[in-house]
C-alpha positions in Angstrom: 0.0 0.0 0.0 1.4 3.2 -0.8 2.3 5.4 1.7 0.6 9.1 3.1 1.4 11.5 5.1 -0.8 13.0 7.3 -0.9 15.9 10.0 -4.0 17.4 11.7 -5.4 20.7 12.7 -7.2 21.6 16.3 -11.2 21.8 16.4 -11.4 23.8 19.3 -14.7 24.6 21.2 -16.8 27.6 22.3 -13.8 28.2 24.8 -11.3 27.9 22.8 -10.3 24.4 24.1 -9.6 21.4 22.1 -12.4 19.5 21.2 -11.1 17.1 18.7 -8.5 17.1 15.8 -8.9 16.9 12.0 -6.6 14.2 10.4 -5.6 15.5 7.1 -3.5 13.5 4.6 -1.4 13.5 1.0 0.5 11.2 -0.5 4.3 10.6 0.4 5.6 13.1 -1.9 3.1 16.0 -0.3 0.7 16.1 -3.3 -3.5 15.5 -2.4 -5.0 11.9 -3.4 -6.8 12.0 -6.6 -10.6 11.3 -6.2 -9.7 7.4 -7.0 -7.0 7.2 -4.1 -9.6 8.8 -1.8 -10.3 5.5 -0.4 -6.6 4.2 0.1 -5.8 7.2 1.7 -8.3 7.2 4.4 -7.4 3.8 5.0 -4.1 4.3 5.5 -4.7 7.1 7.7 -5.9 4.9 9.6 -3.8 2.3 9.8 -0.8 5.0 10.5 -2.7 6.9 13.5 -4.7 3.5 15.1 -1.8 0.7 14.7 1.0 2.3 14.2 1.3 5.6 15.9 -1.4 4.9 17.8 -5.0 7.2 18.0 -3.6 8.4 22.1 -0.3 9.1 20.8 -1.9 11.5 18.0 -4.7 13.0 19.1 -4.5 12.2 22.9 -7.7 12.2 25.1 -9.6 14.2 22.4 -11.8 12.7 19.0 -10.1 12.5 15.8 -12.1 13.3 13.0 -11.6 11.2 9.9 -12.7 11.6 6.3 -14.5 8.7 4.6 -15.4 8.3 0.8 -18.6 6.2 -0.2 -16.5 3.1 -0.6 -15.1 3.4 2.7 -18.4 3.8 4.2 -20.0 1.1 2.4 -16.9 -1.5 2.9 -17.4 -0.8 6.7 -13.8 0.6 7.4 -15.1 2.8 10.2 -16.6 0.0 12.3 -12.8 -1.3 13.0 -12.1 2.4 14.6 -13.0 3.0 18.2 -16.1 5.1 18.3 -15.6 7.0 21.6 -12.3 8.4 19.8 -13.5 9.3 16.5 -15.9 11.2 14.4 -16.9 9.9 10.8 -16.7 12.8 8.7 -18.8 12.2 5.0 -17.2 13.6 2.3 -19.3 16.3 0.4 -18.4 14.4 -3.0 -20.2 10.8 -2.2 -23.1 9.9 -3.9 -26.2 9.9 -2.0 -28.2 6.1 -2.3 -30.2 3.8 -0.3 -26.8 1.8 0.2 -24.8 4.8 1.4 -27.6 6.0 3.9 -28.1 2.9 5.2 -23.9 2.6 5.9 -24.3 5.9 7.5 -27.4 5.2 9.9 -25.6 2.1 10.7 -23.3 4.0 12.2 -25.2 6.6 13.6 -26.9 3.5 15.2 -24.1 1.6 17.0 -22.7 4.9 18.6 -20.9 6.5 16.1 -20.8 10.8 16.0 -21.4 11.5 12.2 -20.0 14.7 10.7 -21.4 16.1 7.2 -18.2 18.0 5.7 -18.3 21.1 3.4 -22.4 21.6 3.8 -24.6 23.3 1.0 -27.8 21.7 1.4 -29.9 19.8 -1.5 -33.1 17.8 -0.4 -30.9 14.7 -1.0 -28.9 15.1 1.7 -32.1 14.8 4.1 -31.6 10.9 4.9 -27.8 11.9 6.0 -28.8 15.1 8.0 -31.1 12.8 9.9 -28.5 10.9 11.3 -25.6 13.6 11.4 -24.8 14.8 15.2 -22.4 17.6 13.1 -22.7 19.6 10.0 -19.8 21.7 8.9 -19.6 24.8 7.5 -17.3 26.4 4.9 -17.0 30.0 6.4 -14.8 31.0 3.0 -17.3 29.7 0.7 -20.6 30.4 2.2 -22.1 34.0 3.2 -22.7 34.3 6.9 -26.3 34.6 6.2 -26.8 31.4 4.2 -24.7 29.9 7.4 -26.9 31.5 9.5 -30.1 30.0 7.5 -28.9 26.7 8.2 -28.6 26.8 11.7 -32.4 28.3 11.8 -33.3 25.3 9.9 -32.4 22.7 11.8 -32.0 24.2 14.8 -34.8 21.5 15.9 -32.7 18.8 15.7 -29.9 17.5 17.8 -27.5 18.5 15.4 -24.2 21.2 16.0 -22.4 23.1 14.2 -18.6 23.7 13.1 -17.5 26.7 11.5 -14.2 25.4 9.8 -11.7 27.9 7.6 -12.3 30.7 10.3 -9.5 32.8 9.8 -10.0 36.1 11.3 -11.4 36.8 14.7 -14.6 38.8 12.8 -15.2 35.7 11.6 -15.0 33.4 14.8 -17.0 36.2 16.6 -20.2 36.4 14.0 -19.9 32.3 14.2 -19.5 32.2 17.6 -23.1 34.8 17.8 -24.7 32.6 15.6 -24.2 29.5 17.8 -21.5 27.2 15.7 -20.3 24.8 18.4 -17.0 24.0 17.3 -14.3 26.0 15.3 -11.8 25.1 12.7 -9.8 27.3 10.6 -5.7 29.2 10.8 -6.9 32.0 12.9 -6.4 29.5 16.2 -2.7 28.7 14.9 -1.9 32.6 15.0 -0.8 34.0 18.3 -3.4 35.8 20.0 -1.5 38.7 21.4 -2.9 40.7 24.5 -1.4 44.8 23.7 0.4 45.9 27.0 0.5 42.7 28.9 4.3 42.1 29.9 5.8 39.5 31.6 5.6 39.0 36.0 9.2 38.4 37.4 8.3 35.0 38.0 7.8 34.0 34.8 11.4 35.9 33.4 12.7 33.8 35.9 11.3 30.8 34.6 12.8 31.7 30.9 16.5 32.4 31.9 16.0 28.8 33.9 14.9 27.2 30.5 17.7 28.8 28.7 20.8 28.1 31.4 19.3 24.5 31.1 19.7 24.1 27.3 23.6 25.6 27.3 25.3 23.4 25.6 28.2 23.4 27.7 26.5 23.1 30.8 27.7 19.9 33.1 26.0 17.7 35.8 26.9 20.0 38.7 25.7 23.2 37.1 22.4 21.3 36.1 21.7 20.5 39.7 23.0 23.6 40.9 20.4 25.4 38.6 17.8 23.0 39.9 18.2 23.6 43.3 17.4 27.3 42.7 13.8 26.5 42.6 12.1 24.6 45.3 9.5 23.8 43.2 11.9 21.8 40.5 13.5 19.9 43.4 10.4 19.0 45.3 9.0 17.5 41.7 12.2 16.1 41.0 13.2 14.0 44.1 9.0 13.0 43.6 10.1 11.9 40.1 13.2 9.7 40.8 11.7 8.3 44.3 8.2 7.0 42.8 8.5 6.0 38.9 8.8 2.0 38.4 11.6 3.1 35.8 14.3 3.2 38.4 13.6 0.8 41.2 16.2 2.4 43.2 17.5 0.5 46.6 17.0 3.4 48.7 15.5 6.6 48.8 17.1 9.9 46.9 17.4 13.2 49.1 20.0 14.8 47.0 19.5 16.6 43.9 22.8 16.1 43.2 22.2 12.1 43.2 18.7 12.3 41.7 20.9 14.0 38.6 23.4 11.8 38.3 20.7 8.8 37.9 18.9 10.8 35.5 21.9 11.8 33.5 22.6 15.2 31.9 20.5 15.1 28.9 17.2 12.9 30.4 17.6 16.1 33.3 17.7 18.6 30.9 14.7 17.5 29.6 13.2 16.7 32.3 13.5 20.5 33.5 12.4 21.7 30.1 9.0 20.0 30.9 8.3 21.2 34.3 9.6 24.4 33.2 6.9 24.9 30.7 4.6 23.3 33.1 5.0 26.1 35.3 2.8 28.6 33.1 -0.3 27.9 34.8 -2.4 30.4 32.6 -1.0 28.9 29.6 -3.9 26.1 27.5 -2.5 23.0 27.8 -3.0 22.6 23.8 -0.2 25.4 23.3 2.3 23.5 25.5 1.5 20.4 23.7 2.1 22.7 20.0 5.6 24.0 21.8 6.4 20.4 22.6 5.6 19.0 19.2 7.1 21.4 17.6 10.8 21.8 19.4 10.5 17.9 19.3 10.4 17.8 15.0 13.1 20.8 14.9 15.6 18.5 16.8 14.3 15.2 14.8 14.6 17.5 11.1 18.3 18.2 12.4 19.2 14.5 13.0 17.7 13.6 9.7 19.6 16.2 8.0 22.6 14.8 10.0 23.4 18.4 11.6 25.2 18.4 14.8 23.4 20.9 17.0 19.9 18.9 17.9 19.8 20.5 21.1 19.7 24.1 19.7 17.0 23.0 17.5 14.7 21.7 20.3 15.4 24.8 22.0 14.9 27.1 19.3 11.5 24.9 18.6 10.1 25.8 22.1 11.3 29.6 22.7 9.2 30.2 19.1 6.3 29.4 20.9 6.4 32.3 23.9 4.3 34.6 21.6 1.2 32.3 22.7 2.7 30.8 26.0 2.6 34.4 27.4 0.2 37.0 25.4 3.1 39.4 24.5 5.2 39.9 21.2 8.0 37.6 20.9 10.4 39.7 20.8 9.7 41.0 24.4 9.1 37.6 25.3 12.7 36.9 24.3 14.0 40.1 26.3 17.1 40.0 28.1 17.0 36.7 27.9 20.8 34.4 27.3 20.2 33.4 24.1 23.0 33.0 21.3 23.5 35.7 18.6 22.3 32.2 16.4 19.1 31.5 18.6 17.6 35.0 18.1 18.2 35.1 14.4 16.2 32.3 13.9 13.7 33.0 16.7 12.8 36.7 15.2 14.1 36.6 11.4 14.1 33.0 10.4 17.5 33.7 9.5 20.6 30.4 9.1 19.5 27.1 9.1 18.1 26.8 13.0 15.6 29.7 10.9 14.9 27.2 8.0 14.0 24.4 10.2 11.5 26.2 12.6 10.1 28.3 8.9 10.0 23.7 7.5 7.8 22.9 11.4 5.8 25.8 11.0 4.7 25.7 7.6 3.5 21.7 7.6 2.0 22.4 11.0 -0.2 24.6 8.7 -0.7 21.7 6.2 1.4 24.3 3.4 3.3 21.2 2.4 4.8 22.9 -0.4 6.3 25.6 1.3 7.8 22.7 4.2 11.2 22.4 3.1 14.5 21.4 4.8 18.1 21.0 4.0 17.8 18.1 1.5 14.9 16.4 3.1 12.2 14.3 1.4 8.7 15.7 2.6 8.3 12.0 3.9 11.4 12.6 5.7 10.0 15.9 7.2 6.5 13.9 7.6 8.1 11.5 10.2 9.6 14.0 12.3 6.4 16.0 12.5 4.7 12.7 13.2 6.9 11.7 15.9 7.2 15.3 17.6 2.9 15.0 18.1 3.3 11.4 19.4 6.5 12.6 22.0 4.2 15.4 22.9 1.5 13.3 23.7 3.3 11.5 25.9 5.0 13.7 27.7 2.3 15.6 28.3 0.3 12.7 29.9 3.3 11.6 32.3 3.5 15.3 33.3 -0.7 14.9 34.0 1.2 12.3 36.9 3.8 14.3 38.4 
């Protein structure tokens, strides 16, 4: 079976939080599946995000929705899929029979959430509307007011609504009035920047810790001195080394000196990274996840690419995030802050190579495949490391749930 890529975009709810994730895919040299390779392309989506990645690993506790063609409906594809993780999501293109609606309300019937994709309404669509719990709506290609219509219309049934391509705040705002549900679209991938806010000492603090942390030349003892600074870090650490099955240790650890020297420099230094982020309470947990993810496939893009510097990549990765961790402009974010001549470049004008790689995450974050491009890379190449950073992500973020 030939192979696809595939990434995903947030569906968040009226709050802003994460509701589910879209799975998109292409083909393994970036290109979109002709209407014939529909099919095999949602199939292996599915085989990449439920046996091999894993559906937890990709989209974590939240639904994945998943686009299905009329022959994966009919072949009954979706019934191998958990249905309290995903939502089947009916192409616009399939043709509308007794065989198809059936396939559908079949569905609908064993506990499946059924979402109509790309809505315009035709009286042939009434059998499927029936057993949809979501209908989305194109924001670019419909009017507000024809939007609007529909949700009059069936406003008696137990059906919601997703406003997906939203890419201003005008237009989250007037769907958000008219009572769309959920919300799809760039405008959540932008940083949403709060004028005059600055930074609390606290939280500067908590920067110049992340950036001592990732020095390359730092050793063991300055890693625990650094550590020790913060009660906070030690108290979670020493929890960390004491309780987790993965070290089984013969007696208890009350140094942080020894709890480092078990971890070992670079496990630490990660380790701190994470509780470090962790410690921006106000912060959604979705954009710590997207920091994660992201600093993870800058490090993976420079191994692939067999560059030396991994670390700075990972680093570089996570710092691009602040804009959204912290509701000021990145560049005051950055502030006084111990970075290298090298880091800021990239950070502020996607300058050198740490620039190209965070311009290659960025850009197939946003599913502009063409414009993803690294050193000498193969998109697929570039797909795996995206792939992986989500799955680390995942997981990090769920043992950090436990600490």
């Amino acid at each position: 079976m030939q192979e696809f890529l595939f990434g995903r975009q947030q569906i968040l709810d009226r709050d802003q939080n994460v509701f589910a994730y879209e799975l998109l895919f292409r083909d393994s040299d970036g290109r979109a599946p002709q209407q014939t390779e529909a099919t095999e392309a949602s199939n292996q989506v599915i085989v990449n995000s439920i046996l091999e990645a894993g559906l937890d690993h990709v989209v974590g506790p939240h639904r994945a929705f998943i686009n299905f063609t009329r022959d994966n409906l009919l072949s009954g594809t979706a019934l191998l899929l958990p249905k309290d993780k995903v939502v089947i999501e009916v192409l616009e293109t399939v043709a509308i029979d007794d065989a198809l609606v059936e396939s559908v309300h079949k569905l609908a019937r064993e506990g499946y959430l059924i979402a109509l994709d790309d809505f315009v309404f035709s009286e042939a669509w009434l059998p499927l509307i029936r057993a949809a719990n979501i209908i989305k709506l194109d924001v670019q290609s419909e009017s507000m007011d024809t939007c609007r219509s529909y949700i009059t219309k069936f406003r008696k049934l137990p059906i919601k609504f997703l406003a997906e391509k939203v890419e201003t705040q005008e237009q989250f705002m007037d769907c958000h009035a008219m009572g769309c549900a959920y919300f799809q679209g760039y405008y959540f991938s932008k940083p949403k920047i709060v004028q005059g806010k600055r930074m609390g000492a606290s939280q500067h603090a908590l920067l110049r810790l992340l950036v001592e942390i990732n020095r390359p030349d730092i050793d063991v003892d300055a890693l625990a001195k650094i550590i020790s600074t913060d009660a906070g870090l030690s108290y979670k650490l020493l929890r960390y080394i004491n309780t987790s099955a993965l070290f089984r240790l013969p007696k208890k650890v009350e140094s942080i000196n020894r709890a480092v020297f078990y971890l070992g420099l670079n496990e630490t230094r990660r380790w701190a990274n994470l509780m470090a982020l962790a410690g921006f309470p106000d912060t959604p947990a979705e954009i710590i996840m997207l920091a994660l993810a992201r600093a993870k496939m800058c490090e993976l893009l420079a191994v692939a690419a067999k560059l030396r510097n991994g670390d700075q990549y990972f680093l570089a990765g996570m710092m691009s995030m602040l804009d959204k961790m912290m509701g000021v402009e990145l560049a005051e974010a950055l502030k006084d802050l111990p970075l290298s001549e090298e880091v800021l470049a990239a950070l502020l004008r996607r300058e050198g190579n740490l620039g190209a790689g965070l311009t290659c995450a960025n850009q197939f974050e946003l599913w502009q495949l063409d414009d993803a491009k690294f050193q000498n890379l193969a998109i697929g190449e570039i797909g795996q490391a995206y792939m992986s950073g989500v799955v680390w992500a995942n997981d990090i973020i769920a043992e950090l749930a436990n600490l």
